[in-house]
C-alpha positions in Angstrom: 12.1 -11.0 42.4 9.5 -12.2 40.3 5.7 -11.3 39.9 5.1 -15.1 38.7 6.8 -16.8 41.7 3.4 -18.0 43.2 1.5 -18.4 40.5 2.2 -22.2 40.4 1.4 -22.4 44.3 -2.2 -21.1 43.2 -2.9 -23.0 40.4 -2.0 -26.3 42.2 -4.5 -25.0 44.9 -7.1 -24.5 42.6 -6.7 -27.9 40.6 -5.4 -30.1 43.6 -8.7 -29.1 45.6 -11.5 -30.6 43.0 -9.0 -33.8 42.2 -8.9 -34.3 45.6 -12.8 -33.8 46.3 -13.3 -35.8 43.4 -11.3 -38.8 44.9 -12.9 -38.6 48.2 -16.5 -39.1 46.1 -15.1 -41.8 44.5 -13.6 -43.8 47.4 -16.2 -43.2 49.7 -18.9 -44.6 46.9 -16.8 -47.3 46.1 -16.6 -48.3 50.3 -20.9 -47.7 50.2 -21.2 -50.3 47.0 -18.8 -53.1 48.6 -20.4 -52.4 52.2 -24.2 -52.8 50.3 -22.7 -55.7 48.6 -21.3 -57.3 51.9 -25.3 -56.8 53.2 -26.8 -58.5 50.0 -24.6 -61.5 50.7 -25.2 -62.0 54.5 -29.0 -61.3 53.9 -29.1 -63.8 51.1 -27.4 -66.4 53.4 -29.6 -65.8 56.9 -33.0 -65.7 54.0 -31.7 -69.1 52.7 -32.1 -70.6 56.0 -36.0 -69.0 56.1 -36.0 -70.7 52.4 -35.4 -73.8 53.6 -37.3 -74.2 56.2 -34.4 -74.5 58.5 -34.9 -71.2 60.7 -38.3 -72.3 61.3 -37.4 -75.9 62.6 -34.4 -74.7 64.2 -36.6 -72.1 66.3 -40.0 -74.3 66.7 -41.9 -73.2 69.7 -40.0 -69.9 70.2 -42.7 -66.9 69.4 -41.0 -64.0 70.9 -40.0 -62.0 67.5 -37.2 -59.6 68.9 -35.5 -63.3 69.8 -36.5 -64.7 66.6 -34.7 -61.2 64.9 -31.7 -61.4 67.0 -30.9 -65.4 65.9 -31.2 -64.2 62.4 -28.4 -61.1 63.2 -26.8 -64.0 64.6 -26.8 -66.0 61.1 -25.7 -62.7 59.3 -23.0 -61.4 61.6 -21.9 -64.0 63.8 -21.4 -63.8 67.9 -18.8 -61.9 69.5 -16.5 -64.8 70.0 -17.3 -65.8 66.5 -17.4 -63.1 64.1 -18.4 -63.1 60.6 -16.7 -60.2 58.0 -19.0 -58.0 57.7 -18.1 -54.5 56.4 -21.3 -53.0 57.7 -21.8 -52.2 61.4 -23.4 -55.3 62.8 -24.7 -53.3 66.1 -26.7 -50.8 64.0 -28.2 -53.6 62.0 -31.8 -53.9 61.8 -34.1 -56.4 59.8 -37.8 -57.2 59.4 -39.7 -60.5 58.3 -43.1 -60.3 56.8 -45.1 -62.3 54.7 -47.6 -61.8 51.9 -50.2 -62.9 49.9 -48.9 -62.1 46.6 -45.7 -61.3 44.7 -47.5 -58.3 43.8 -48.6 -56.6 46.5 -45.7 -57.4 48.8 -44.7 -54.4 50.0 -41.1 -53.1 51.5 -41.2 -51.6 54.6 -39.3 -48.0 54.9 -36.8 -48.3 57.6 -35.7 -44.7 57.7 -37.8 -42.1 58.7 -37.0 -39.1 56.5 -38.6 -36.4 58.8 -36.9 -37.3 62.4 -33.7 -38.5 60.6 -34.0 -41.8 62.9 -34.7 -45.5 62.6 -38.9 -45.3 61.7 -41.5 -46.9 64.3 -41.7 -50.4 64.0 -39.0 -51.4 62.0 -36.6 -54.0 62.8 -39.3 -55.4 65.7 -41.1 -57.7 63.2 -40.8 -61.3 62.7 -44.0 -63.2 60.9 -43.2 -67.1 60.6 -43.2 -68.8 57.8 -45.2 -71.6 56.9 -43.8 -74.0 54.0 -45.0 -72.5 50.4 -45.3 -68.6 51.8 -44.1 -65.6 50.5 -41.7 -63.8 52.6 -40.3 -60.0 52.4 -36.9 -60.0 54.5 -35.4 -56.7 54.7 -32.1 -55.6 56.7 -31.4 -52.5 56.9 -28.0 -50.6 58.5 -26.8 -47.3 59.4 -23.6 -46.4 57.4 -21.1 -44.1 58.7 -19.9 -41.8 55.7 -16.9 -39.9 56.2 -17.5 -37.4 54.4 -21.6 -36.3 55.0 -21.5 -32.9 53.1 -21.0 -34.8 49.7 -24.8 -36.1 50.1 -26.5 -33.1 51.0 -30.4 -32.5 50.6 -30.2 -36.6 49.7 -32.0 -38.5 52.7 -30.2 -39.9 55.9 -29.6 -39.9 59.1 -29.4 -37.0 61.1 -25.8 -37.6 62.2 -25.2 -37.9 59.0 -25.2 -41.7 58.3 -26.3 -43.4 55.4 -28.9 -45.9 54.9 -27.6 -49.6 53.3 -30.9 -51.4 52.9 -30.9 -54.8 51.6 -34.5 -57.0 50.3 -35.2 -60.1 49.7 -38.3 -61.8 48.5 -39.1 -65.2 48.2 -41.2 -68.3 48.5 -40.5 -70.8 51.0 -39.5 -74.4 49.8 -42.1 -76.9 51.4 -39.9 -77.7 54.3 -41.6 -80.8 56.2 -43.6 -79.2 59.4 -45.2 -83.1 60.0 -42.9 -83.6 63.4 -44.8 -80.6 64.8 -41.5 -78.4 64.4 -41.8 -75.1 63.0 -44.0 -72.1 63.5 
């Protein structure tokens, strides 16, 4: 018998275990980036329709803002009968509509709350209609399931572990026509 015989079991265990940690960071990044993306893209379509004026005249008269919130979730993630591909979790999606004053001082609201590890107070329940020439901060944010939670240790999350995806967009509304009385 040999004294060498498992020397190549343990030294595959001790380089197979980093390569494979290593590929797990790399694949569940790579998952986070395209999910963030897939956010960007639906946020950038639903904000288009705040852009144009269209949200505004499609919803004239309606003032309730957790209805007005749950159209735009429409826009970005479809209806059950007719959904859109999303690679984020639709139900845990959250967004917020503001307006400001100024490029400058329009601020981003903070939709986790780092202390509780839960969604903070207030965000996702605010709609503010925009009025043709505004500027509007639209912000979606999502809880992202991470398989492997350990790997971001001591960063900010969730406290079951979930990730943040978080998604802003700021713009200037186009001077949609408001003269039929439609709109805000």
């Amino acid at each position: 018998m040999h004294t060498e015989d498992g020397a190549t079991a343990v030294e595959f265990a001790l380089v197979a275990l980093p390569f494979l940690s290593l590929l797990a960071v790399i694949l569940q990044t790579t998952l986070m980036v395209w999910a963030t993306r897939n956010l960007d893209d639906a946020l950038q379509r639903a904000g288009r329709t705040i852009y144009t004026g269209q949200f505004q005249t499609a919803n004239s008269g309606q003032t309730d803002a957790s209805t007005l919130l749950a159209t735009i979730k429409t826009a970005m993630c479809g209806t059950s009968t007719s959904r859109v591909a999303t690679v984020f979790d639709c139900n845990t999606l959250k967004l917020n509509v503001a307006l400001s004053n100024s490029f400058a001082n329009g601020t981003v609201p903070t939709p986790l709350d780092t202390k509780s590890g839960d969604w903070a107070n207030g965000f996702g329940k605010s709609y503010a209609c925009a009025q043709p020439g505004v500027i509007v901060v639209f912000t979606a944010a999502v809880k992202y399931r991470v398989a492997f939670s350990f790997l971001y240790a001591g960063l900010p999350g969730f406290s079951d572990g979930a990730r943040l995806l978080q998604s802003t967009a700021v713009f200037r509304t186009e001077p949609y026509d408001t003269s039929s009385g439609q709109g805000c």
